[in-house]
Every structure is written in C-alpha cells, then in structure tokens.
N, C-alpha and C positions, 0 to 999 in steps of 0.2 A: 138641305143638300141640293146644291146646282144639278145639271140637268146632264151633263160629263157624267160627274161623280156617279149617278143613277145607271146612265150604263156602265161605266167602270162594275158598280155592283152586282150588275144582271150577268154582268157576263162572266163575274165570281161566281156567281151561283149556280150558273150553266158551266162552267169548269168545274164546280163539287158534283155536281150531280152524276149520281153513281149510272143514272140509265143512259147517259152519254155517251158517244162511242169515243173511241181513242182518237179519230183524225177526225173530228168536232172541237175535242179536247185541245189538240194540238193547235189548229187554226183561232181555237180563241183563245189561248196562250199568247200566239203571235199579234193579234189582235190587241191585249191587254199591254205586251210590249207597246206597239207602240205609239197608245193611248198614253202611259204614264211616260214615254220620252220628254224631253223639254224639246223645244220648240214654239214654232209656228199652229197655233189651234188648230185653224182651220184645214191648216195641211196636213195634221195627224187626225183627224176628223175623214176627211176625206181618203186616205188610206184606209183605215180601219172599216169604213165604210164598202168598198172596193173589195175588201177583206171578208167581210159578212156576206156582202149580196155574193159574191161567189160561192160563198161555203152553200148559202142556201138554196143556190142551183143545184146542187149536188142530189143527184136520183137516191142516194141512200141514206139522206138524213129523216130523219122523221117527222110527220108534220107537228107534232107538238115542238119539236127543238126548232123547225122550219120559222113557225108559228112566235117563238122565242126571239130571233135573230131579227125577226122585221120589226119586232116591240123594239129592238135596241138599235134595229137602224133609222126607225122612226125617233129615238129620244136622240140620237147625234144629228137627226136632220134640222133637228129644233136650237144645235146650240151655236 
C-alpha cells in the first residue's frame, strides 16, 4: 500500500469512528472527496492538507483525533 492509500485509509477509519464528532466527520468526508478526485496529485494533496491542518486548529476537537490528523498530514507530506 502506497503512502496516499494509507491516509485514504486513516482517514476511513477516523470517519467510522464512533467517538468522532459530527463536524470532524464532515471535514474528513470533504477531505476524502478530494483525495479520490482525478487529477493533479500534488494538488489534491495539498488541498486536503489545507483541509486537515484547519480542522486541527479547531479548539474543540480532541487531542487524540488532533493527534490523528497530524499522523495523516504527515503521511501526505511524504507522497
């Protein structure tokens, strides 16, 4: 499994996860959109990325989910 695919998957996993809030949920929905677009890699990369580091500003997410989001913006920083 390429190093995409691996967050594609983290951030499946963080979208099942029942202790995630609903606008977590949402923003990694939008996220995973458009991760699987066609296109330009590096340019759906860097949205998505744009995409995470925001949510993980957010004073109400939690540091375990926090903690999550920088694991998978560090695996898009690699691809």
């Amino acid at each position: 499994m390429d190093t995409l695919q691996q967050a594609i998957f983290a951030l499946h996993e963080l979208e099942q996860d029942t202790t995630t809030p609903k606008n977590v949920k949402t923003k990694v929905a939008s996220t995973l959109k458009i991760l699987n677009e066609n296109g330009e890699v590096s340019l759906k990369k860097s949205r998505a990325m744009h995409e995470l580091e925001e949510l993980s500003e957010d004073i109400n997410v939690q540091s375990y989910t926090r903690t999550q989001l920088f694991n998978i913006v560090s695996l898009l920083e690699i691809v």
